[in-house]
C-alpha positions as CSV (number, residue, x, y, z in Angstrom):
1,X,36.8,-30.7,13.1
2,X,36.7,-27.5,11.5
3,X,34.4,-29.0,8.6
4,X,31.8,-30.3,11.6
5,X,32.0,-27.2,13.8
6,X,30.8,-25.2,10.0
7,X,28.2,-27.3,9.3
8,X,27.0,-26.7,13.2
9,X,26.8,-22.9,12.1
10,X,25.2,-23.3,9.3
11,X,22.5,-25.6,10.6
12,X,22.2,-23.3,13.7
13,X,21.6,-20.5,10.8
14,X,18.8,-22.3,8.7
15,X,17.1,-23.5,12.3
16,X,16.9,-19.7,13.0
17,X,15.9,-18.3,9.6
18,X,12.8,-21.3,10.1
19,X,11.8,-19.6,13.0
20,X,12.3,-16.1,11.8
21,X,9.9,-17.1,8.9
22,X,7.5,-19.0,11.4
23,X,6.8,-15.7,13.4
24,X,6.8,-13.2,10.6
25,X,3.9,-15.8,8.8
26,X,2.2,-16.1,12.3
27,X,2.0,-12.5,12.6
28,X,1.1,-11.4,9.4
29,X,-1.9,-14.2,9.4
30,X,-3.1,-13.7,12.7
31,X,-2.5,-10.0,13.6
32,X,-5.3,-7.6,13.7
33,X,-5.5,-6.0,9.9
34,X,-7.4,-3.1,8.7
35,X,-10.7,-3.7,6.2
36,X,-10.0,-0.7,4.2
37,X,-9.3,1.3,7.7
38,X,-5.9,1.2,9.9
39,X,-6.3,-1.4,12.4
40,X,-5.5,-0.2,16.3
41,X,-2.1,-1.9,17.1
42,X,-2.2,-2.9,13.8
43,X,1.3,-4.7,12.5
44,X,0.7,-5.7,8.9
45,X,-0.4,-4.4,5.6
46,X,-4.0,-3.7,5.3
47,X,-6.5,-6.0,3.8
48,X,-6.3,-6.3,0.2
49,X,-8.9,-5.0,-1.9
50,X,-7.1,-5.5,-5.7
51,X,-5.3,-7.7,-7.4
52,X,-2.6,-5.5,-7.5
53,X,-2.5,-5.1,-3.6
54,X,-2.8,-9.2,-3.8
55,X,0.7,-8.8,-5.6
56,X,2.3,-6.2,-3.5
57,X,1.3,-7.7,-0.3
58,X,3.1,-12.2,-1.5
59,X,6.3,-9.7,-2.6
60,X,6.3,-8.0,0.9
61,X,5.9,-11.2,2.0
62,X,8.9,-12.6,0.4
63,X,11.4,-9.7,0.6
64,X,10.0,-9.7,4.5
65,X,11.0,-13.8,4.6
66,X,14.5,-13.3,2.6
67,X,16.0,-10.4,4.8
68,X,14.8,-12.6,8.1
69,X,16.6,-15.3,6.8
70,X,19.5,-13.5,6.1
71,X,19.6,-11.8,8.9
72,X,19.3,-14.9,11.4
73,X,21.7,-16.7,8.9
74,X,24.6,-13.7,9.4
75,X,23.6,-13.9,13.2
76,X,24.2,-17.1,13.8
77,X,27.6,-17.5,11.8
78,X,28.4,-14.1,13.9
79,X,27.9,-15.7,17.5
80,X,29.6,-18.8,15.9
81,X,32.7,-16.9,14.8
82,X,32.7,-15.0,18.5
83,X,32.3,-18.4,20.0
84,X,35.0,-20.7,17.4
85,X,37.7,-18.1,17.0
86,X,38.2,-16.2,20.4
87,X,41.2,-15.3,21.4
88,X,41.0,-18.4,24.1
89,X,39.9,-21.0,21.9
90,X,42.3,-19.9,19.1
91,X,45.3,-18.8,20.1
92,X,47.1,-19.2,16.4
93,X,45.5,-17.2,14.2
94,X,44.4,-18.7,11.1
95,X,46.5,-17.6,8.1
96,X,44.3,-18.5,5.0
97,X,43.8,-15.7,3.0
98,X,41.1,-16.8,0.5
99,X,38.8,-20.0,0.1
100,X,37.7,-19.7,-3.3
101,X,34.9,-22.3,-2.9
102,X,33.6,-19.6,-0.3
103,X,34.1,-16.5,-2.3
104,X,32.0,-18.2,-5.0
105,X,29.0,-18.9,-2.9
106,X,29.1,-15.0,-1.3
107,X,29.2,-13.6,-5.2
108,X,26.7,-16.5,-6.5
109,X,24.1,-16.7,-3.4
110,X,23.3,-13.0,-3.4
111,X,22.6,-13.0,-7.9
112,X,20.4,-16.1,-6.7
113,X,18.5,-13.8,-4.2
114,X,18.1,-11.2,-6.5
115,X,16.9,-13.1,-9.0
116,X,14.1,-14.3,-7.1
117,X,12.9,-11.2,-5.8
118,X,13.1,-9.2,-9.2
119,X,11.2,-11.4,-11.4
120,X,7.8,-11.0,-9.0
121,X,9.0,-7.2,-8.0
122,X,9.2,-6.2,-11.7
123,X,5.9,-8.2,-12.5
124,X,4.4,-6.1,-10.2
125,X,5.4,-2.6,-11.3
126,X,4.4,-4.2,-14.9
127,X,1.1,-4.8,-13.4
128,X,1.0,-1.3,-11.7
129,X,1.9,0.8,-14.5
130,X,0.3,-0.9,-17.8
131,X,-3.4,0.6,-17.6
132,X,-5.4,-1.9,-18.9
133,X,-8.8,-1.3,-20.5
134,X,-10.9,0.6,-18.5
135,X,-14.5,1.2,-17.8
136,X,-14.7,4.2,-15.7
137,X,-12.4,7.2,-15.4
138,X,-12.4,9.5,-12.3
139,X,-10.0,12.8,-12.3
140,X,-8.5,13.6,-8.4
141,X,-7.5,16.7,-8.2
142,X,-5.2,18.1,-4.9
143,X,-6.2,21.4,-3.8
144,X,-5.6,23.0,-0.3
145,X,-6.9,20.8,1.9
146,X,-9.0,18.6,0.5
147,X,-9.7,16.3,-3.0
148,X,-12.0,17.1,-5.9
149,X,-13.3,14.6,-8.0
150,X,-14.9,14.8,-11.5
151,X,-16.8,11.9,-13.9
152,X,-15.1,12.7,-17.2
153,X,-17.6,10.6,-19.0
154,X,-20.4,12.1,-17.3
155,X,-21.2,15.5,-17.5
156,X,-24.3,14.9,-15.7
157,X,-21.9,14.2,-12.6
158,X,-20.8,17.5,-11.0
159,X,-17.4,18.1,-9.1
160,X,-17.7,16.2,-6.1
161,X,-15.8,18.2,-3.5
162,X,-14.1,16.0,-0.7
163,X,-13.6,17.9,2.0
164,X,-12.0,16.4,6.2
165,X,-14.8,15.9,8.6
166,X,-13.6,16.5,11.8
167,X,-13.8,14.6,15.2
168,X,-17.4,15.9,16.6
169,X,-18.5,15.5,12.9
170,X,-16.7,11.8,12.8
171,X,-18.1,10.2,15.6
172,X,-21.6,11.3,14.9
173,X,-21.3,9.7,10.9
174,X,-19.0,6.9,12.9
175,X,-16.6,7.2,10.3
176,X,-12.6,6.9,11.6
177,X,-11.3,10.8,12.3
178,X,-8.6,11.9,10.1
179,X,-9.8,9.7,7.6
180,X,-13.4,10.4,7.0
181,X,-14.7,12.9,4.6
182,X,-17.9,14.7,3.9
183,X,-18.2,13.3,0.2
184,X,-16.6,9.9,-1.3
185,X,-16.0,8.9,-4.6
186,X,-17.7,6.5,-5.7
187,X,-17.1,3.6,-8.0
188,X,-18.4,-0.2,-8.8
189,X,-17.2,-3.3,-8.1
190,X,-15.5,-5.2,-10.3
191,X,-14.4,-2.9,-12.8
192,X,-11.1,-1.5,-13.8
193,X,-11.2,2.5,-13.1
194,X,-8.8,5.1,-14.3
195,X,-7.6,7.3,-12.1
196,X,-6.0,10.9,-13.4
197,X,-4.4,12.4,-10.7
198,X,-2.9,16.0,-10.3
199,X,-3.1,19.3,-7.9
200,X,-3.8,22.9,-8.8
201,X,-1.1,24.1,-5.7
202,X,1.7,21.7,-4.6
203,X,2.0,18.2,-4.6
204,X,0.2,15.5,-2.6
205,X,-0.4,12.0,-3.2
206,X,-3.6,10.1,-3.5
207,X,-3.2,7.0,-1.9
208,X,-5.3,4.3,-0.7
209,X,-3.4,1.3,0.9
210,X,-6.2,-1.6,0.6
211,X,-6.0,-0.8,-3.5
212,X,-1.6,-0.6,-3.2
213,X,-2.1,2.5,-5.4
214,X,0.3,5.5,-4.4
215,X,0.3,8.5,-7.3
216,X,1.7,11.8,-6.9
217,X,-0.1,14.8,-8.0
218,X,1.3,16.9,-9.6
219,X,0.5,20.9,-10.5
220,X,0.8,21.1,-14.4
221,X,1.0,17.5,-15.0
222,X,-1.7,14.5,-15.1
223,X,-0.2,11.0,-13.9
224,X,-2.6,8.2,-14.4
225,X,-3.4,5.2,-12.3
226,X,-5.9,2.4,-12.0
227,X,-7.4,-0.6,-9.4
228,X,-10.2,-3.2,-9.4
229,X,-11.5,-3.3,-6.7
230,X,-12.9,-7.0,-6.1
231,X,-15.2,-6.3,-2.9
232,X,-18.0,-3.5,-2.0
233,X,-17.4,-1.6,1.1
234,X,-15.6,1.7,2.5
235,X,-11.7,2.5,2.0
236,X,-9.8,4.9,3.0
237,X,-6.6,6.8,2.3
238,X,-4.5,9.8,3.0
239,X,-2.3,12.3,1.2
240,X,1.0,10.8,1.2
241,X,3.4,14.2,0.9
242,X,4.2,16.2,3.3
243,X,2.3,19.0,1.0
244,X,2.2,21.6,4.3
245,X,0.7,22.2,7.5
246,X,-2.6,20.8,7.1
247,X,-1.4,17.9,5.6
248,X,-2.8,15.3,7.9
249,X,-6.3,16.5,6.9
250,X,-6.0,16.0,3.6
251,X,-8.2,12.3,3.9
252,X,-9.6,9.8,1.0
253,X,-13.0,8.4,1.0
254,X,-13.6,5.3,-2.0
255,X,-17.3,4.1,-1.7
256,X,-17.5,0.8,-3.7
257,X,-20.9,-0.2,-4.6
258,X,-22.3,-2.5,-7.1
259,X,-22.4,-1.8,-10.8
260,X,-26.3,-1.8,-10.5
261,X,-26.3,0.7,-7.6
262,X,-23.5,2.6,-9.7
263,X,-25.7,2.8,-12.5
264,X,-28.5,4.7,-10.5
265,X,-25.6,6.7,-8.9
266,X,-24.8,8.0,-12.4
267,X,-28.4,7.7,-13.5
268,X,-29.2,10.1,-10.4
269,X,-27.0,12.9,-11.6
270,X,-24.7,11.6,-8.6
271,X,-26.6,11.1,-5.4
272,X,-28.2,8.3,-3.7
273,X,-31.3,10.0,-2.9
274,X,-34.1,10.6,-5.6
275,X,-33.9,14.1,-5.1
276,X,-30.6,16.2,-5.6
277,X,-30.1,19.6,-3.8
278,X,-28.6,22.2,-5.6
279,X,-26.9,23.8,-2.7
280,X,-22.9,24.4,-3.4
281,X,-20.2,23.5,-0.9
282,X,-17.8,25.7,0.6
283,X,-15.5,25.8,-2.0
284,X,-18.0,26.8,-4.7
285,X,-20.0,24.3,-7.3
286,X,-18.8,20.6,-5.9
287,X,-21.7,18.8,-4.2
288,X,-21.1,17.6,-0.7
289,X,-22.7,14.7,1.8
290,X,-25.9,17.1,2.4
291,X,-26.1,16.4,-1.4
292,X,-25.8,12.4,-1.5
């Protein structure tokens, strides 16, 4: 009896970790997801844009399926346990003190879990950290409170200086507030780009969630990142320290374009107008949207 009553749990378990999984997949496939922008109401990760966010997002995925299972597992042996062995329905106590078939499976089941999420988990920070060859290098530096961006490998470039547009100045460029800027960075398609990150106050944290790239920057000290990004279009990111009290307006701007329109980005001394104005921005030598 005792036998059939576990077997109950345990399929009462596994039915529930089904549906737990069933939901989380229906959700995450069907909800409303950002394209390189926060969605409104938005529940899931935002659209991919890398292969390395294409990792990140199947091992949220699987941790996200694993702690639902386990969770609707340990639920459902709970209310079975409430249920079975209340005082009413078991009035002599059981006096087993071990079950060494069971204390196996609680110390073997977990190293199983593990297993499975580490090999994909450490793939990915393999992925993340190993820089592979790279075709075009940007330097993002943190100042206060805004981003500067330089072209290493082309002098012709000048400091582009990213500074927060604010709402008026949002809704008229109909970019999303607290995310737009005056200036992007601009990169092509297709192509893996360095990124040297680091700040000339206190930290932040360029971050842009459609890439999954999340590097601190820090005064004194040059980190290094990279993405590919596989599609052309708009993303955008925010400082992700709490660097002060202007923090939130510390917004990212990534224009990808393709490698031909790139070219006469460069080619253009950084602008995508024939004509480049020589006007400074407010902080002093960085060009800004008027210039591009």
């Amino acid at each position: 009896m005792r036998s059939k009553n576990t077997i109950i749990a345990l399929a009462v378990a596994i039915v529930l970790a089904v549906i737990s999984y069933v939901i989380l997949a229906f959700v995450g496939l069907s909800g409303e997801r950002g394209m390189g922008v926060p969605a409104d109401n938005g529940f899931y990760l935002q659209d991919s844009a890398t292969p390395v966010m294409d990792d990140l997002t199947k091992v949220y995925n699987l941790v996200t399926y694993i702690i639902s299972g386990i969770v609707a597992f340990v639920l459902g042996l709970m209310a079975y346990i409430m249920i079975r062995y209340r005082e009413k329905a078991n009035p002599v106590p059981s006096k087993t003190s071990h079950h060494v078939g069971l204390e196996v499976a609680w110390t073997i089941i977990p190293v199983l879990i593990l297993i499975v999420i580490a090999i994909p988990s450490m793939n990915l920070l393999y992925k993340q950290d190993v820089i592979k060859d790279t075709e075009v290098t940007i330097k993002a530096v943190g100042n206060t409170w805004n981003w500067a961006y330089t072209y290493p490998d082309h002098e012709n470039v000048e400091e582009i200086i990213s500074n927060p547009l604010d709402e008026t100045q949002s809704k008229e460029a109909g970019k999303p507030y607290l995310l737009a800027t005056d200036a992007a960075v601009v990169v092509p398609v297709d192509t893996n780009v360095k990124v040297l990150v680091t700040s000339i106050n206190n930290m932040h944290s360029w971050t842009v969630p459609s890439f999954g790239i999340k590097m601190d920057a820090v005064p004194g000290i040059i980190n290094e990142t990279w993405f590919r990004a596989n599609r052309e279009g708009t993303f955008y990111g925010q400082c992700s320290e709490i660097c002060g009290i202007k923090h939130y307006y510390m917004p990212i701007e990534v224009k990808v374009v393709s490698k031909a329109e790139y070219a006469r980005w460069i080619a253009n001394d950084g602008s995508f107008t024939t004509s480049v104005a020589n006007n400074n921005s407010i902080l002093g030598g960085g060009k800004t949207a008027a210039q591009k």
